[in-house]
C-alpha positions in Angstrom: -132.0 -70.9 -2.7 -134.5 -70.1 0.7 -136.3 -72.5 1.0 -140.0 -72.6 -0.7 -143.3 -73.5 -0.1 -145.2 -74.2 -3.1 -148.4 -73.0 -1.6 -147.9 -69.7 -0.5 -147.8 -68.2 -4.2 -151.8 -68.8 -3.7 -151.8 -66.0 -0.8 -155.0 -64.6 -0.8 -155.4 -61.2 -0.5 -158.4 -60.2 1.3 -160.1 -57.3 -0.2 -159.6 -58.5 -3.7 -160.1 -62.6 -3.1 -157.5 -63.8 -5.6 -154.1 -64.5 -5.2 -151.5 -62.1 -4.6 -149.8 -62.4 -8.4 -152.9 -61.8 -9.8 -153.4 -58.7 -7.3 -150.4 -57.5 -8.0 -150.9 -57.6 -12.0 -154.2 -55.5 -11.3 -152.8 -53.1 -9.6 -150.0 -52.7 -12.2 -152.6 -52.5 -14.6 -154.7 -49.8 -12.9 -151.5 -47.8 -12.2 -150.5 -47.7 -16.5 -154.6 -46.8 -17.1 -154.5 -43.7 -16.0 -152.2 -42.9 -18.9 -149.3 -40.7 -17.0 -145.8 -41.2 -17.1 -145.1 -44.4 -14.7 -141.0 -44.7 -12.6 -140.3 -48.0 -11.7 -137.6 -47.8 -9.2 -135.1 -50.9 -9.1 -132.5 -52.1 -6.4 -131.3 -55.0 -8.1 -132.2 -57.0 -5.2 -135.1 -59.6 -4.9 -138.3 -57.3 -4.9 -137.1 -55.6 -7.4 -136.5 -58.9 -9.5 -139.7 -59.3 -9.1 -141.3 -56.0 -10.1 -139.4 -55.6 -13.1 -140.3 -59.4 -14.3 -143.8 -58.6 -13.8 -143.9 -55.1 -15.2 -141.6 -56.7 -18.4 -143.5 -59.5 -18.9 -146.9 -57.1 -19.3 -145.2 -54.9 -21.8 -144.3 -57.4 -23.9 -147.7 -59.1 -23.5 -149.4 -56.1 -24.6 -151.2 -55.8 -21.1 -149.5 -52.0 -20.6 -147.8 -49.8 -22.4 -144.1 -49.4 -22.0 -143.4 -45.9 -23.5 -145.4 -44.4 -20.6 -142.6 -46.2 -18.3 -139.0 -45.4 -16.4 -136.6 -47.7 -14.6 -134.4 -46.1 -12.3 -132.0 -47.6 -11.0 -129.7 -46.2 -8.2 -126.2 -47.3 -8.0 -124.9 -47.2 -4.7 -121.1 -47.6 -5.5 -120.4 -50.3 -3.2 -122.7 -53.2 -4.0 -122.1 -56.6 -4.9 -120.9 -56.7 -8.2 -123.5 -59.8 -8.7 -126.3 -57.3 -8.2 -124.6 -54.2 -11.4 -124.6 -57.8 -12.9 -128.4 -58.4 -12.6 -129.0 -54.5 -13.2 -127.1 -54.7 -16.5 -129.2 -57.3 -17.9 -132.5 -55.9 -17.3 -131.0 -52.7 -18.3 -130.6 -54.6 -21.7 -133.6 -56.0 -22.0 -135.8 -53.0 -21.2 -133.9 -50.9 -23.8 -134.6 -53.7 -26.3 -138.5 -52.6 -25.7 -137.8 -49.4 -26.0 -138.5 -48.8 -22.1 -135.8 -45.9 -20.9 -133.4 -47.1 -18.2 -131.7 -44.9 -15.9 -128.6 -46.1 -14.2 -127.7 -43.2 -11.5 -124.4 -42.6 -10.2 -124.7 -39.7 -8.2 -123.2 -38.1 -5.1 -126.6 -38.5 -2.7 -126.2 -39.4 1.2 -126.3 -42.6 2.6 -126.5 -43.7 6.2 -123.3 -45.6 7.3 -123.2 -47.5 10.7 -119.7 -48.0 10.7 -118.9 -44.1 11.6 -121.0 -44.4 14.8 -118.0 -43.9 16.6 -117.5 -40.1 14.6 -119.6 -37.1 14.6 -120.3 -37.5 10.8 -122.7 -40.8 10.1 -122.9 -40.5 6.4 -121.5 -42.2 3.4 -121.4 -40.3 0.2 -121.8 -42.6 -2.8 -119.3 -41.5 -5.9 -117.4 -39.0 -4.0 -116.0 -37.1 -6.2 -113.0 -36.4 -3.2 -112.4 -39.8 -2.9 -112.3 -40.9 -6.7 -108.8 -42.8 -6.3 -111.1 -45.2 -3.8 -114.0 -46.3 -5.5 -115.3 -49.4 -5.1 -115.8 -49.7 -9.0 -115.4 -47.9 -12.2 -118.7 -45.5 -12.7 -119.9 -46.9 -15.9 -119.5 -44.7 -19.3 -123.4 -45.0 -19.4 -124.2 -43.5 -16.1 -126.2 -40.5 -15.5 -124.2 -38.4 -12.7 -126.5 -35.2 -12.3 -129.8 -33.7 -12.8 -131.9 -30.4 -12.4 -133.9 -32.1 -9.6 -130.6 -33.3 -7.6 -129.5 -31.5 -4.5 -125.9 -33.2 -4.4 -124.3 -34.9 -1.2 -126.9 -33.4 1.5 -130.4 -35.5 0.5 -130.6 -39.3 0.3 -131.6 -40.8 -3.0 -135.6 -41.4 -2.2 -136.0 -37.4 -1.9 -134.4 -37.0 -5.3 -136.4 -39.5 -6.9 -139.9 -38.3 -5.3 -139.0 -35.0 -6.5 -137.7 -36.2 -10.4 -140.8 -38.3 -10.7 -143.2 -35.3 -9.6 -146.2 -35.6 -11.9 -145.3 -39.2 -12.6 -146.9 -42.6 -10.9 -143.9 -44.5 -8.9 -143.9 -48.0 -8.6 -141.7 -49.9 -6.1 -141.1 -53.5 -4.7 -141.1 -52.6 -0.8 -143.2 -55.0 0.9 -145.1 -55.1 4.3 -143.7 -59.0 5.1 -139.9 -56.7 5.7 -140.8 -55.2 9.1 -143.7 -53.9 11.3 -142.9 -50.2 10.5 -143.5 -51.0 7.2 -146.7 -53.3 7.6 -148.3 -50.2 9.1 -147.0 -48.2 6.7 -148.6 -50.0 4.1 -152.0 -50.9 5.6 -152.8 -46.9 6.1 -152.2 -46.4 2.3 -154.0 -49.8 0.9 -156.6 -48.8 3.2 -157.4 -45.8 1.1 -157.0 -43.5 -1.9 -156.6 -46.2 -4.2 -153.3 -47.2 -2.8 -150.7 -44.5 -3.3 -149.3 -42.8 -1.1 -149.1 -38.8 -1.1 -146.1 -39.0 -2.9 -147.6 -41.1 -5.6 -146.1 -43.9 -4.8 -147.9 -47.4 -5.8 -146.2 -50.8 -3.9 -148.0 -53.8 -6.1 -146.3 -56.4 -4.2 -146.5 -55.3 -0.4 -148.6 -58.2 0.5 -146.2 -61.0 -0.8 -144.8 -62.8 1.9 -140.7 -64.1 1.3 -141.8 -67.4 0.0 -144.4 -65.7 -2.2 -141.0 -63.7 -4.2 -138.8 -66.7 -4.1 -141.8 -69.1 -5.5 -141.8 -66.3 -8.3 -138.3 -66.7 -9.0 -138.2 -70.2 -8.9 -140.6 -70.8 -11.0 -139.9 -68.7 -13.8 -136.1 -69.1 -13.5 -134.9 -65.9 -12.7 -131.3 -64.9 -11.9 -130.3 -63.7 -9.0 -127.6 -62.3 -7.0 -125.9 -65.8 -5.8 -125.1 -63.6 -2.6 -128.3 -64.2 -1.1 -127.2 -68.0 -1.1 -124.2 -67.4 0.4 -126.1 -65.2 3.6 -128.6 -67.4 4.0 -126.0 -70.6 4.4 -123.8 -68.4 7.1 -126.9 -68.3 9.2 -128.5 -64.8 8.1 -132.4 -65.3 8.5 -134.5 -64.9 5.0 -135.9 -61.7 6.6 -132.9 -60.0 6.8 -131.3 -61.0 3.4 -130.1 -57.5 2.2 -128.4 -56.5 -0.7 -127.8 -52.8 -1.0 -126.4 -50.4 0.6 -123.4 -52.5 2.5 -123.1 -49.4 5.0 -126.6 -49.5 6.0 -127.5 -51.3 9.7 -129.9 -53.5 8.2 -127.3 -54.8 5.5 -124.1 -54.7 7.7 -124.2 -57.7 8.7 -123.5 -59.5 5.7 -120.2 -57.8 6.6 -119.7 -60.7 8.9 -119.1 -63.0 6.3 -118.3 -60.8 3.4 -114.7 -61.4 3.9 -114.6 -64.9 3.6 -117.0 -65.0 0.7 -115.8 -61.9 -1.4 -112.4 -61.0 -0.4 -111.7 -58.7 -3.3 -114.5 -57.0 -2.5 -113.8 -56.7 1.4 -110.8 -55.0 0.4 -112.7 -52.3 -1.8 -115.0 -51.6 1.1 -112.0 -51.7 3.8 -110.6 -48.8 1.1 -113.3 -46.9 0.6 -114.8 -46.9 4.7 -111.6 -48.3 6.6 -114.4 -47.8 9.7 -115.8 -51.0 7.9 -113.5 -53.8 10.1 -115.7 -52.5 13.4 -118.5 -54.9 12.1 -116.5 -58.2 12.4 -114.9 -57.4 16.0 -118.0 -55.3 17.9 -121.0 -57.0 15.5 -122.3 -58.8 19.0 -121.7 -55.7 21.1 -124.0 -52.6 21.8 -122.0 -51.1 19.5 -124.4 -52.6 16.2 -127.2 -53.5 19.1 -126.9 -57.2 17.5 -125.8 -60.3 18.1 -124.0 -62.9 15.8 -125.2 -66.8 16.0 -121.8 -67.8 15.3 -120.0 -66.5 18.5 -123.2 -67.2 20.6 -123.0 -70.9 19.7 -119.3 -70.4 20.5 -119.5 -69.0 23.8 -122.3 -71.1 24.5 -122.0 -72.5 27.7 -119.2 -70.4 29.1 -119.1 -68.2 32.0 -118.9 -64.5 31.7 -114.8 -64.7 31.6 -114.6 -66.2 28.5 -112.3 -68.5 28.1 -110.5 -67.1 25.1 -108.0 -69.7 24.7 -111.3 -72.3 24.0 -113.1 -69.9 21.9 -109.7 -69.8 19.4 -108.6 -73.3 19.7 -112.5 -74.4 18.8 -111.9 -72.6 15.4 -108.8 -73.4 14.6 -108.7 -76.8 15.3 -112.3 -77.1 12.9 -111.6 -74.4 10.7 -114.0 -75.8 8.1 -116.9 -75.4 10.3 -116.6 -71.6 10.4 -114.6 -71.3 6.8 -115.8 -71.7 3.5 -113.1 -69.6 1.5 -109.6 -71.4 0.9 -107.3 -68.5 1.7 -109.3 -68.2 4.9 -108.9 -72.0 5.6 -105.0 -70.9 5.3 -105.3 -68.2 7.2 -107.0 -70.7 9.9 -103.7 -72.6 9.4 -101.6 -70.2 10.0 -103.2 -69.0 13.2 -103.0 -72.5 14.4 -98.9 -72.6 13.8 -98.7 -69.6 16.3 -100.3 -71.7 19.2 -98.3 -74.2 18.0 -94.8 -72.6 18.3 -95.6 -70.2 20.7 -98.1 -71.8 23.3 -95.7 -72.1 26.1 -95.0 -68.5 26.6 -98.9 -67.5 25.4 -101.2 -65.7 27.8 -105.1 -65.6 28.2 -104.7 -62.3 26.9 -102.8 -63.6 23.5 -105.9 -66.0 22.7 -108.2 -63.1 23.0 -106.1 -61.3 20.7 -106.2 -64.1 18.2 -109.4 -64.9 18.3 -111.0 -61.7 17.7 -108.5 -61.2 14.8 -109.3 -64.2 13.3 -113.2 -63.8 13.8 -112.8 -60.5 12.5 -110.9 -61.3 9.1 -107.4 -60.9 9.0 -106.6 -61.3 4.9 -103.3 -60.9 4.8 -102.5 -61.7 8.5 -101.0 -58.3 9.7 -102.9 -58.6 12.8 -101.3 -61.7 13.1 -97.9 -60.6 12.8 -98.1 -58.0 14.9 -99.8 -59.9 17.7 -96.8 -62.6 17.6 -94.2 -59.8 17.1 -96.3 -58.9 20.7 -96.1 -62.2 22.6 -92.7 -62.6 21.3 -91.8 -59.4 22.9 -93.7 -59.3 26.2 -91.9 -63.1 26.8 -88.2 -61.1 26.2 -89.2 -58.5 28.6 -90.8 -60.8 31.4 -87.2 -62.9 30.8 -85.1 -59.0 32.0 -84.4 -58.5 28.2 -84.9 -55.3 27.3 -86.2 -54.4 23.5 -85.3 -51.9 21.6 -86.6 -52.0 17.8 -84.8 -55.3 16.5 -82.2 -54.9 19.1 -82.0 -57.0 22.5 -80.1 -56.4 25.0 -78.8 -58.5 28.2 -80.3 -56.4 31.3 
C-alpha cells in the first residue's frame, strides 16, 4: 500500500473546523435529510471505496436511510478484473440492506488515446459489433439499456445526470486529483450548499490521498491489489488510475500491464489492437509523457542513443525491469539473440530489440521476425540472394 501518514486523517477543513471524516459524514447526512431519492455513483476504484464504506456504514448505523439510496455502478468492459471483484462484493452487501445496486453494461462512449493516430477517438464499451472480443463475459445481472440512454454517442456521466434527474447524486471525485478539479470544486463548496447545478454532492473532495488510504487502512478495506502493483513500477500516488484503461490519464498503467496481467494485456490487445502504441511511443509527443524507466535508461546518453547499451542494460539485469516470470524468459530469450547473432548485428538491430522488448513482446513474434531480419540482411550483404526459404548463390 501508498505509503501513509497517520496524521493527515485529522485534515481540518476550514469552514466547518473538524476533520475531514467528520465533514464528510455531515455532509452525507445533510444530503439524505432532505428526504429525495439519493445515486451514489461507484468506480470501484479508491474514492469510491471510500464513499460507499462511509455511506454503508451510516445505513447500517441508523444515521440515514438506505431505501432513499442507489448505487450505480458503470462497467466499463475492460477493467481490471480486481476492480468487477471489489464491485461484486459491495454489490452483495448493499443488496443484503436492501439498498438497490445497479451494475450497467451499456454501449456509452469512451475517450480512447490509443486511436490518436485515426479520425475516430472513441471506444465504445459492450459493442454489440464486436461481441466475439470482449474483454469479459457481461454478467447475467447487468442492466444493458434504459429509457434515459442515448446509446453509443454520449459518455456515461450525461446518462447518469439525466437518470438521476430529480435525485441527489453523490460521488467520490476529489479536488487533491488535479487543479481543474480543485477549482471546480471550490466554486460549488463556496455556495448553494454544495451541489452543483446538476445536483451533484462530492462529500469527500477535500481529502487529500493519504486522507483515503488512512481510511482504508484503518478499517481494513479491500482493494484492487493493482494499485500496489502501479505504484511499485514507479506510477506516482496521484496518478494511480483504475478505470477506463483507454483513457490518457489511466494509459499508462499500460506500460506495465503486460508484465503484471498478461492475460489481461491480451484482452485489451484484442479488443483495441491500437493498444501496443502505449509501450513503444509512451515517452514521445505522441501521449505528451514521459516514462521514468527509459529516462533513467537513457540517462546520460547523447541524443544518438546508443541502442545497443539501452538493450544489453536490460537484458543483462532483467530482474531490475521484470517482475513477471514469462517476461524474465522472454528477457532470456532476447539475450540468446545477441548471443548467437552479435557478430553480424547492427545499431539498427539493438534498436529493434530494445523497443520490442520495452514494449512487451508475449509470445516473441517481434522477436522472430526481427532475427528472421538480421539473419536476412547478413545473407544479402554476403551476395546471397533470398527468396522465401530459398537461397541462392549470386
Amino acid at each position: 500500500m501508498p505509503s501513509l501518514r497517520g496524521e493527515d486523517m485529522a485534515t481540518v477543513t476550514r469552514k466547518l473546523g473538524i476533520n475531514v471524516l467528520e465533514a464528510a459524514k455531515e455532509r452525507i447526512r445533510n444530503v439524505f435529510s432532505n428526504g429525495v431519492p439519493v445515486a451514489l455513483s461507484s468506480s470501484g476504484g479508491k474514492d469510491s471505496i471510500v464513499m460507499m464504506s462511509l455511506v454503508y456504514d451510516m445505513i447500517t448505523a441508523g444515521e440515514i436511510d438506505g431505501s432513499l439510496l442507489t448505487v450505480d455502478f458503470i462497467d466499463e468492459e475492460v477493467i481490471y478484473e480486481e476492480v468487477r471483484r471489489i464491485c461484486e462484493q459491495w454489490r452483495k452487501k448493499f443488496m443484503l440492506i436492501g439498498v438497490k445496486y445497479n451494475w450497467w453494461c451499456i454501449e456509452h462512449r469512451n475517450n480512447n488515446c490509443f486511436n490518436a493516430l485515426e479520425n475516430n477517438e472513441n471506444f465504445i464499451p459492450w459493442d454489440r459489433y464486436e461481441k466475439e472480443n470482449w474483454a469479459y463475459e457481461m454478467p447475467k445481472f447487468a442492466l444493458t439499456d434504459s429509457p434515459y440512454l442515448v446509446k453509443r454517442t454520449e459518455n456515461y456521466q450525461d446518462f447518469l445526470v439525466r437518470k438521476n434527474r430529480g435525485s441527489i447524486a453523490i460521488i467520490g471525485v476529489r479536488a487533491a486529483e488535479s487543479i481543474n478539479r480543485r477549482q471546480y470544486l471550490a466554486k460549488i463548496n463556496s455556495g448553494n450548499g454544495g451541489l452543483s447545478s446538476k445536483n451533484i454532492m462530492y462529500p469527500i473532495y477535500d481529502w487529500t490521498d493519504e486522507d483515503v488510504w488512512k481510511y482504508i487502512k484503518d478499517r481494513g478495506l479491500d482493494f484492487p491489489d493493482v494499485y500496489i502493483h502501479m505504484y511499485e513500477a514507479g506510477i506516482g500516488k496521484k496518478n494511480l488510475r483504475v478505470c477506463n484503461l483507454f483513457a490518457i490519464d489511466t494509459a499508462k498503467s499500460m506500460t506495465v500491464l503486460f508484465e503484471i496481467y498478461p492475460e489481461l494485456w491480451q484482452k485489451v490487445l484484442k479488443r483495441e489492437p491500437n493498444a501496443y502504441l502505449v509501450r513503444l511511443y509512451w515517452d514521445t509527443v505522441m501521449f505528451h509523457r514521459s516514462t521514468i524507466k527509459k529516462r533513467k535508461l537513457e540517462e546520460g546518453i547523447a541524443d544518438d542513443k546508443d541502442y545497443r547499451k539501452l538493450f544489453m542494460e536490460v537484458v543483462n539485469n532483467p530482474e531490475k525491469y521484470f517482475r513477471n516470470p514469462h517476461a524474465l524468459e522472454v528477457a532470456r530469450q532476447y539475450r540468446s539473440v545477441v548471443l548467437k547473432m552479435g557478430g553480424i548485428m547492427e545499431e539498427k538491430h539493438y534498436k529493434a530489440l530494445y523497443e520490442s522488448i520495452m514494449a512487451g513482446d508475449t509470445k516473441t513474434r517481434i522477436l522472430r521476425a526481427i532475427k528472421s531480419k538480421i539473419y536476412t540482411e547478413y545473407l544479402r550483404s554476403e551476395g546471397v540472394q533470398v527468396v522465401g526459404a530459398v537461397k541462392r548463390e549470386e
